[in-house]
C-alpha positions in Angstrom: 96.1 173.5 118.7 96.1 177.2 117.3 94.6 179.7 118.6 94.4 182.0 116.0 93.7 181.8 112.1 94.6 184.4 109.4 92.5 183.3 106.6 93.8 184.6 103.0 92.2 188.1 100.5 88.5 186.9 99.7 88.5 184.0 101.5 86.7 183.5 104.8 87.4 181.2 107.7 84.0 178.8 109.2 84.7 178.7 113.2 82.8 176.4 115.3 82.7 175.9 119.0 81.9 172.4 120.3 81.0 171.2 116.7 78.1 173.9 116.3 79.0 176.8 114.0 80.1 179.8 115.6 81.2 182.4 113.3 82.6 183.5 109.7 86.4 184.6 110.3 87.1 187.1 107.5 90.4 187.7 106.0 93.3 188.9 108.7 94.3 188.0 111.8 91.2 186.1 113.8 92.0 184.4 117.4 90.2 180.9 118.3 90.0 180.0 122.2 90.6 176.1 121.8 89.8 175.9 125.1 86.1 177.3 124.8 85.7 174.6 122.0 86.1 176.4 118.7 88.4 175.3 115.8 88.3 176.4 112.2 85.4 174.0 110.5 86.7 174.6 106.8 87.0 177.5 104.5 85.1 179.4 101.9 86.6 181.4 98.6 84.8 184.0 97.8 86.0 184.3 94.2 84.4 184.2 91.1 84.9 180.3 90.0 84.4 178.4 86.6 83.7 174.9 86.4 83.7 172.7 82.5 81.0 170.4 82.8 81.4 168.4 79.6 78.2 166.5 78.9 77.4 163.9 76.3 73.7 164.0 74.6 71.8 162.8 71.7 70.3 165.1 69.1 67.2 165.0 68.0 68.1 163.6 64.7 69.8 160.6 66.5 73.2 162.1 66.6 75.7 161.6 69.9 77.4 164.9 70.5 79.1 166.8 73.5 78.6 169.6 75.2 80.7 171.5 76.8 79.3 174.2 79.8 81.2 177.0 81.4 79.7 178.0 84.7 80.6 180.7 86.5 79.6 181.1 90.2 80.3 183.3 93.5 79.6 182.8 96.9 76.8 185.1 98.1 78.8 186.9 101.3 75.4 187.4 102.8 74.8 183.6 102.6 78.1 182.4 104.0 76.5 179.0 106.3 74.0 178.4 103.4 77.4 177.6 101.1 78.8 175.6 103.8 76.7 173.9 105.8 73.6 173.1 103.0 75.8 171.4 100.0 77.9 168.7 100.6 80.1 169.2 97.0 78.9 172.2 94.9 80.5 171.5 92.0 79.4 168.1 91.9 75.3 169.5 92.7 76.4 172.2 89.7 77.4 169.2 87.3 73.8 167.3 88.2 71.6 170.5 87.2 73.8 171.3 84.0 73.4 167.4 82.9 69.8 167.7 84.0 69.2 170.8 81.5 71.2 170.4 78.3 69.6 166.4 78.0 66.9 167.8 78.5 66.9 170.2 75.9 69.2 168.8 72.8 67.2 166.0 72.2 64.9 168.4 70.7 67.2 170.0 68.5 68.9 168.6 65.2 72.3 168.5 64.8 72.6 171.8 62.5 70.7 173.6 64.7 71.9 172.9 68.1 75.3 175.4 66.8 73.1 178.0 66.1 70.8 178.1 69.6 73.8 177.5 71.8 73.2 180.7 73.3 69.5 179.5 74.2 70.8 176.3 75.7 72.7 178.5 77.8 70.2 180.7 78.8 68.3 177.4 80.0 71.1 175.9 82.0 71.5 179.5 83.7 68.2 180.0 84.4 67.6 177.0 86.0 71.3 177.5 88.2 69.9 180.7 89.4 66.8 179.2 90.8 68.1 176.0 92.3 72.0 177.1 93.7 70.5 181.0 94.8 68.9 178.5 98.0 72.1 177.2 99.0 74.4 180.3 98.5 75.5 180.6 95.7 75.3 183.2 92.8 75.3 182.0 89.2 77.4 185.0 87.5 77.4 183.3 83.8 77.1 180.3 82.0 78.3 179.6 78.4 78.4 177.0 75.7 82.1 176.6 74.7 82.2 173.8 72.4 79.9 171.5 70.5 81.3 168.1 69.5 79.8 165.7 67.4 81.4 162.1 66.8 84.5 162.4 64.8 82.8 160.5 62.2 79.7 162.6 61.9 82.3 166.2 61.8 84.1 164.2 58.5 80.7 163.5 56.6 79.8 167.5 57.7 83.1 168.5 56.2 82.4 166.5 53.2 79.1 167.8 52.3 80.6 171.3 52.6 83.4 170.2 50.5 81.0 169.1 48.1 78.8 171.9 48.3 81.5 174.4 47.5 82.8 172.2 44.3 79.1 172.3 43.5 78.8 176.0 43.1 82.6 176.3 41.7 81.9 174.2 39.1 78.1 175.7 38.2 80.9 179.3 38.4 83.3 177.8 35.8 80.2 176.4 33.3 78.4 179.5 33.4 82.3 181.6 33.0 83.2 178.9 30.1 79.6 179.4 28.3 79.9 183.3 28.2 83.6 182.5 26.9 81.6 180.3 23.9 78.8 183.1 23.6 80.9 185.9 23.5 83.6 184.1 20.8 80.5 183.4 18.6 79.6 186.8 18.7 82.6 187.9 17.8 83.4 185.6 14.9 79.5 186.1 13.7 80.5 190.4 13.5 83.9 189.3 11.4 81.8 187.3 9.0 79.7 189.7 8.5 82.3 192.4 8.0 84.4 190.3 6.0 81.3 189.4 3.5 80.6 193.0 3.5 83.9 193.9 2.6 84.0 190.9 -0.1 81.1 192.7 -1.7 82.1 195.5 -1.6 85.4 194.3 -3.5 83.5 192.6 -5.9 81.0 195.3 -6.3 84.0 197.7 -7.1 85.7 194.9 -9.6 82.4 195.0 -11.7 82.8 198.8 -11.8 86.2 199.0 -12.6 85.3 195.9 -15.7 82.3 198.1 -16.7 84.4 201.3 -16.9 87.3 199.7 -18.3 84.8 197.7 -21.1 83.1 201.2 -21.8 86.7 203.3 -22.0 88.2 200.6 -23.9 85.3 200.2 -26.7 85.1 203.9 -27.2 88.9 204.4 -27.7 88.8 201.3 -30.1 86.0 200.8 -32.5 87.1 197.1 -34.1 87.0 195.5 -30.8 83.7 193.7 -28.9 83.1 193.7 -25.4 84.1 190.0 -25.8 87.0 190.1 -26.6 87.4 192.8 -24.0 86.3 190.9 -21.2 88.4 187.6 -22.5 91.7 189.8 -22.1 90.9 190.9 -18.7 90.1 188.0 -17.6 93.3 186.9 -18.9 95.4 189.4 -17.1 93.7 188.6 -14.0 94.6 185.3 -14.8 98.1 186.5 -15.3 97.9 188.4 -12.3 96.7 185.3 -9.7 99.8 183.2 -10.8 102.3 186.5 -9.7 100.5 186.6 -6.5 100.6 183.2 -5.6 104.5 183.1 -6.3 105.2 185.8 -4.7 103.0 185.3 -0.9 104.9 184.3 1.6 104.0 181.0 3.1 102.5 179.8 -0.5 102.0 175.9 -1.0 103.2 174.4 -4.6 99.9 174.6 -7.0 100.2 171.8 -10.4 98.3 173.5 -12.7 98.4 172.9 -16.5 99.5 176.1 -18.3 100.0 176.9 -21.6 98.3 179.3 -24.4 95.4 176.0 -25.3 94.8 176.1 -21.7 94.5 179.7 -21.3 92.2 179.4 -23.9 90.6 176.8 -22.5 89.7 178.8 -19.2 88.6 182.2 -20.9 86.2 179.8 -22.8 84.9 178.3 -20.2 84.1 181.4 -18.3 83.3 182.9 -21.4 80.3 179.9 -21.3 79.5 180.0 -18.0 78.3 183.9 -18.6 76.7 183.4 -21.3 74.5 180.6 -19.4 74.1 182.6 -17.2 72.7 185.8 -19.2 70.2 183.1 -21.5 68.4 181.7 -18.3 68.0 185.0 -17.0 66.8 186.5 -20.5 64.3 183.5 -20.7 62.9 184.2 -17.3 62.3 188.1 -17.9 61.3 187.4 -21.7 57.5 186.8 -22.1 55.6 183.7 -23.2 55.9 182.9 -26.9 58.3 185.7 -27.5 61.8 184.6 -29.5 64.7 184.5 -27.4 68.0 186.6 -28.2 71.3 185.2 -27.8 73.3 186.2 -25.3 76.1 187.4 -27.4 73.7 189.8 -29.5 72.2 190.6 -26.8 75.9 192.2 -25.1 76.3 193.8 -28.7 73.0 195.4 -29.1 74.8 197.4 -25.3 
């Protein structure tokens, strides 16, 4: 038999003498008379510990999930034969109270929610640590909710609706992205319509000035000329001038067109109809009721 201990840095040595406890041998060098009865009963660490208590529960929404518990505790110096002598197995007395509160408080929480009240679970199981262990020695320092985990089935179908979720809003994002695309393109081919028909009037506004003038000019330098056969020769050059252009554009397709002086005259004549038409229904509209209408043709000599 010994007769001394040296128990190690924050630990402390239990000494009893004839089976009854005698004293708390702190770290150093302690001497035990064997022969008086005493012997070293067991030890104490003094240390800040951590026990994982992993405990598996049902939600309140009928979902099987574990929890997992960090407790930290201490040995109360001041409470040395309390720690001892009054718990059999801590740990296992710590594992009972930390089953006893997170069943008892899950089952009242959905599955969604029990990630976001973690801290008040843990605040529970602390709470009720501090009240029961603080009689038998023991100091609960901290307790914490490290992990939450649902069945690996139930984590898949979470992951899923997220998944699903997100694709949701990305493609609602790519709609909404490809309808501006549409809006804004409309608007933007509506604006060159419209500045391409103004600039079409404007060219045709311009051609019907540059006729007039050129009708006017030419009538006043010539006297045994109409304005018919004015306007028959210019539409003839133009005529002229639509053929040069389409031979000479790059990327022109083959046009089959008969041509030949009948045809010419063929064209200027029907144009040369189509105005006049066109002048006798609008002189019939503007003329009064029973009044005689003028031809069209005296009617651009009388101008």
């Amino acid at each position: 038999m010994s007769c001394f201990t040296c128990p190690g840095q924050a630990t402390v040595a239990m000494i009893e003498r004839f089976g009854k406890f005698s004293r708390a041998a702190h770290p150093g060098f302690n001497v035990i008379i064997p022969c008086c009865g005493e012997t070293v009963a067991g030890t104490l660490s003094l240390r800040v510990q951590q026990l994982d208590v992993r405990c598996e529960t049902k939600t309140r929404d009928n979902v099987f999930v574990t929890v997992i518990v960090s407790v930290q505790y201490q040995v109360v110096k001041e409470a040395l034969y309390d720690a001892f002598y009054k718990l059999t197995d801590s740990k296992s007395q710590i594992k009972s109270y930390v089953f006893d509160v997170v069943r008892g408080t899950v089952p009242k929480i959905n599955l969604d929610d029990v990630f976001t009240t973690k801290e008040e679970i843990a605040y529970e199981v602390k709470d009720q640590l501090t009240k029961s262990m603080s009689n038998f020695g023991f100091m609960i320092i901290q307790t914490l909710v490290t992990d939450i985990e649902p069945d690996q089935r139930v984590r898949a179908a979470m992951n899923e609706i997220n998944a699903a979720s997100r694709m949701r809003v990305a493609a609602v994002e790519k709609a909404e992205a490809e309808k501006i695309q549409v809006v804004k393109a409309a608007e933007g081919d509506a604006e060159s319509k419209y500045l391409q028909g103004q600039g079409i009037a404007r060219q045709r506004q311009a051609i019907v000035n540059g006729l007039r003038e050129s009708v006017l000019n030419f009538e006043r330098d010539v006297t045994d000329i109409s304005s018919r056969d004015v306007i028959e020769m210019m539409m003839i050059t133009q005529y002229f001038d639509m053929l040069k252009d389409i031979g000479v554009s790059k990327g022109s397709s083959t046009v089959f067109m008969p041509h030949s002086p009948a045809t010419v005259a063929d064209v200027a004549g029907q144009i040369r109809s189509g105005f006049m038409q066109a002048q006798a229904g609008s002189a019939g509209i503007n003329q009064p009721l029973g009044h005689p209408v003028q031809h069209p043709m005296d009617v651009g000599m009388q101008r």
